[in-house]
Backbone as CSV, one residue per row, in Angstrom:
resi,resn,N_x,N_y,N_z,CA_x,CA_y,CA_z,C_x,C_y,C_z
1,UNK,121.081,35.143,69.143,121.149,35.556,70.531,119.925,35.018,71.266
2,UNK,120.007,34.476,72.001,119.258,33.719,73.407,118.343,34.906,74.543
3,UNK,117.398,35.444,74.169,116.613,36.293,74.543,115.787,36.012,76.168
4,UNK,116.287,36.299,77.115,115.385,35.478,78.399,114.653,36.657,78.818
5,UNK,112.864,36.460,78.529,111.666,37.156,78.690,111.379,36.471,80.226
6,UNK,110.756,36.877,80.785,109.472,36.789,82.170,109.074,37.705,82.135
7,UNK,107.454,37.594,82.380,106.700,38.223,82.733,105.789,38.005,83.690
8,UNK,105.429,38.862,84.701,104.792,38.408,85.922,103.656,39.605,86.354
9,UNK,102.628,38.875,87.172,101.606,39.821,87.651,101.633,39.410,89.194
10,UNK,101.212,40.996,90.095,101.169,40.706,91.191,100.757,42.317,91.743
11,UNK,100.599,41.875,93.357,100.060,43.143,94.080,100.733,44.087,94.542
12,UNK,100.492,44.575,94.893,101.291,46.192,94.913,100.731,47.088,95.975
13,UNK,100.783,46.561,97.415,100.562,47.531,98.949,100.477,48.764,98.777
14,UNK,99.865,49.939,98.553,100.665,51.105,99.189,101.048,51.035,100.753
15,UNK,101.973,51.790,101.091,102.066,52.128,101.956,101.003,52.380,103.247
16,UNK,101.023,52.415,104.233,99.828,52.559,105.495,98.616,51.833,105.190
17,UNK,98.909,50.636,103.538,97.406,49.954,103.553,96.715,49.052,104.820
18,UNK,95.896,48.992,105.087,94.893,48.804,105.676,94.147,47.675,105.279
19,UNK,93.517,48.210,104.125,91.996,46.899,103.765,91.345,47.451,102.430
20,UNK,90.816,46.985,101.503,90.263,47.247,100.219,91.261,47.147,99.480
21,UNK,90.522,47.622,97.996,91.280,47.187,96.695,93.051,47.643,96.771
22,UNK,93.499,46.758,96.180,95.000,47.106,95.493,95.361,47.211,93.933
23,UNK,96.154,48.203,93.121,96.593,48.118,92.280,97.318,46.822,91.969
24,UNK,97.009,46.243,90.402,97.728,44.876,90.134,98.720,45.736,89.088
25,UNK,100.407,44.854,89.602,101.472,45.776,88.569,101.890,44.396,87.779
26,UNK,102.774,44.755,86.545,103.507,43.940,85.941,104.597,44.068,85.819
27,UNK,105.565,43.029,85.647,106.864,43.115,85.918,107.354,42.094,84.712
28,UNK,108.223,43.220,84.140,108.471,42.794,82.452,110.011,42.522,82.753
29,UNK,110.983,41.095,82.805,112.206,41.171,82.836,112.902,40.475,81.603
30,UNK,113.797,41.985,80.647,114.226,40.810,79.313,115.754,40.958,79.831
31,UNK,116.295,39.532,79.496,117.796,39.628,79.707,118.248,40.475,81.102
32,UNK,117.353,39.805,82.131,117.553,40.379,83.713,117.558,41.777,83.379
33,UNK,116.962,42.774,83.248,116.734,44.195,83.377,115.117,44.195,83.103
34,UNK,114.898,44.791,84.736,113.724,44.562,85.290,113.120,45.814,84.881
35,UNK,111.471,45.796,84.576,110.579,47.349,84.163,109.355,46.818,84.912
36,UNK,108.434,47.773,85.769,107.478,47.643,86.333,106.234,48.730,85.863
37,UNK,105.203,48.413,85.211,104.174,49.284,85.563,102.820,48.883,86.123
38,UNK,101.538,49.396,86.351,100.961,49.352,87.087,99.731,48.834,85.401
39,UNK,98.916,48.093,85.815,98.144,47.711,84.619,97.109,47.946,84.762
40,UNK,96.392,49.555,85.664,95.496,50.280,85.729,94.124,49.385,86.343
41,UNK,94.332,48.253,86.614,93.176,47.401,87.299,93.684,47.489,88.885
42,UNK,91.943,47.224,89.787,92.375,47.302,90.963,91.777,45.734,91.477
43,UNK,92.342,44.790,92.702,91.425,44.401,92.621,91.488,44.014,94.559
44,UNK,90.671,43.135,95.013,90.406,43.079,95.971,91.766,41.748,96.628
45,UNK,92.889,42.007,97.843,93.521,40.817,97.973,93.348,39.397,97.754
46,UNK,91.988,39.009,98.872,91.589,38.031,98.379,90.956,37.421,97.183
47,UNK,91.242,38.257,95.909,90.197,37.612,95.264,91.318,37.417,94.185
48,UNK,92.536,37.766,94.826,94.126,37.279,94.340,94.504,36.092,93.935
49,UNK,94.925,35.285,93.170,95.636,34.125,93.509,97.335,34.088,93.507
50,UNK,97.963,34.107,94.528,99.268,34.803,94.624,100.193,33.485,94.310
51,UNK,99.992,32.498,94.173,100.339,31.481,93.568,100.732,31.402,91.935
52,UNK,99.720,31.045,91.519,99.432,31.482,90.019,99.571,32.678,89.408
53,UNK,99.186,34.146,90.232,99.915,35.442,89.575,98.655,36.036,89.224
54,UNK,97.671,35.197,89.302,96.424,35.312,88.410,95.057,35.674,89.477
55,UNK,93.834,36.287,89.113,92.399,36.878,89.832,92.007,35.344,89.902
56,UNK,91.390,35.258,90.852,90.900,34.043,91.353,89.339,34.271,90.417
57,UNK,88.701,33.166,90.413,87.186,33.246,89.391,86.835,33.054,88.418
58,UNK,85.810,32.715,88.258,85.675,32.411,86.376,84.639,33.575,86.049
59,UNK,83.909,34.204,86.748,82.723,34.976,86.344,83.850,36.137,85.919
60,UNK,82.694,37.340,85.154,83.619,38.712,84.735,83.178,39.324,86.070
61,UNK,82.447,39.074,86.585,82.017,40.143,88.094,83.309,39.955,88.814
62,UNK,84.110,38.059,88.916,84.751,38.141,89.550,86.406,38.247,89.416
63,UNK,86.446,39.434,88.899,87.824,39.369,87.856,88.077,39.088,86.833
64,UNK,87.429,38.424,86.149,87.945,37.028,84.819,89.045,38.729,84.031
65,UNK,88.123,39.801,83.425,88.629,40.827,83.033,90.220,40.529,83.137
66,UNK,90.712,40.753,84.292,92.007,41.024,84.391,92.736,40.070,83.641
67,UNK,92.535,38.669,84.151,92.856,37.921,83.544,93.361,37.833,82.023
68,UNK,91.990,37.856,81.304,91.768,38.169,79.607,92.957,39.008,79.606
69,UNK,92.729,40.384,79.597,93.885,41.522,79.555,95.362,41.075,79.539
70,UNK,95.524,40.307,80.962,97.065,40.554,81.132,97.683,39.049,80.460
71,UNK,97.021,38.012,79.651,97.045,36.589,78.676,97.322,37.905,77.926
72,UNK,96.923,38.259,77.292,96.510,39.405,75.784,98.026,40.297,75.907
73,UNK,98.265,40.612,76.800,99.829,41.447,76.861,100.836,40.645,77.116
74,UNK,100.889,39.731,77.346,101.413,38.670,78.053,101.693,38.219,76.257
75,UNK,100.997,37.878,75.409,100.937,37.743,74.383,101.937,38.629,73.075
76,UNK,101.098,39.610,73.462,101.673,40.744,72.455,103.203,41.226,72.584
77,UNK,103.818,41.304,74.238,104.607,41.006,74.772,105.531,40.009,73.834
78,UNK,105.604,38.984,74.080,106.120,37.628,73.538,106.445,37.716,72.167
79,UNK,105.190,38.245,71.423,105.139,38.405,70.172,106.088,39.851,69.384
80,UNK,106.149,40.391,70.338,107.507,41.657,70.068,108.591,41.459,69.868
81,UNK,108.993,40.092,71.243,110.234,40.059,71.007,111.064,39.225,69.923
82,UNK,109.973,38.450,69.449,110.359,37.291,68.351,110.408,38.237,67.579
83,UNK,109.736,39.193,67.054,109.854,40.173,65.825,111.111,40.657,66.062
84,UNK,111.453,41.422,67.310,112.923,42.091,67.584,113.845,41.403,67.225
85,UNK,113.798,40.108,67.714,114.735,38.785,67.397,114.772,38.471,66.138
86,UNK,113.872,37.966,65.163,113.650,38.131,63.835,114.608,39.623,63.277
87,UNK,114.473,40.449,63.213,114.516,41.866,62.970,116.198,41.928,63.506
88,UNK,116.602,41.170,64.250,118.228,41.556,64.730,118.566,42.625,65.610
89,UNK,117.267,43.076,66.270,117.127,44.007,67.329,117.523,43.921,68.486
90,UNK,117.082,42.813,68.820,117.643,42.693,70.142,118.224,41.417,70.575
């Protein structure tokens, strides 16, 4: 079976926002059935790259953190589903 993963990072407005930090969410879609959670980092719009999905910067002052993190799940992620797949799970 032919397993279709995406995974994506991006920003997340509340409502009546204004200005300062935003929650960054992830958006996990296997076999088009979409799951969203929030990946407990906040960070500043501009320091977004909404292109790439990715914190703009190379320093850790300037994001890099997030980055590391969401490669690393992004990873482990990937690495689940080949096991599931392996395993006849899914």
């Amino acid at each position: 079976m032919n397993t279709n993963l995406n995974i994506l990072f991006y920003l997340k407005k509340p409502r009546g926002y204004n200005s300062g930090i935003v929650p960054v969410y992830m958006r996990i879609t296997i076999n088009y059935q979409r799951s969203e959670i929030s990946i407990g980092r906040e960070i500043e719009p501009s320091k977004w790259d909404t292109a790439r999905r990715r914190a703009k910067g190379t320093l850790l002052q300037d994001y890099k953190h997030i980055n590391i993190e969401s490669s690393g799940w992004m990873q482990e992620l990937a690495t689940t589903i080949e096991e599931l797949k392996t395993d006849r799970k899914y």
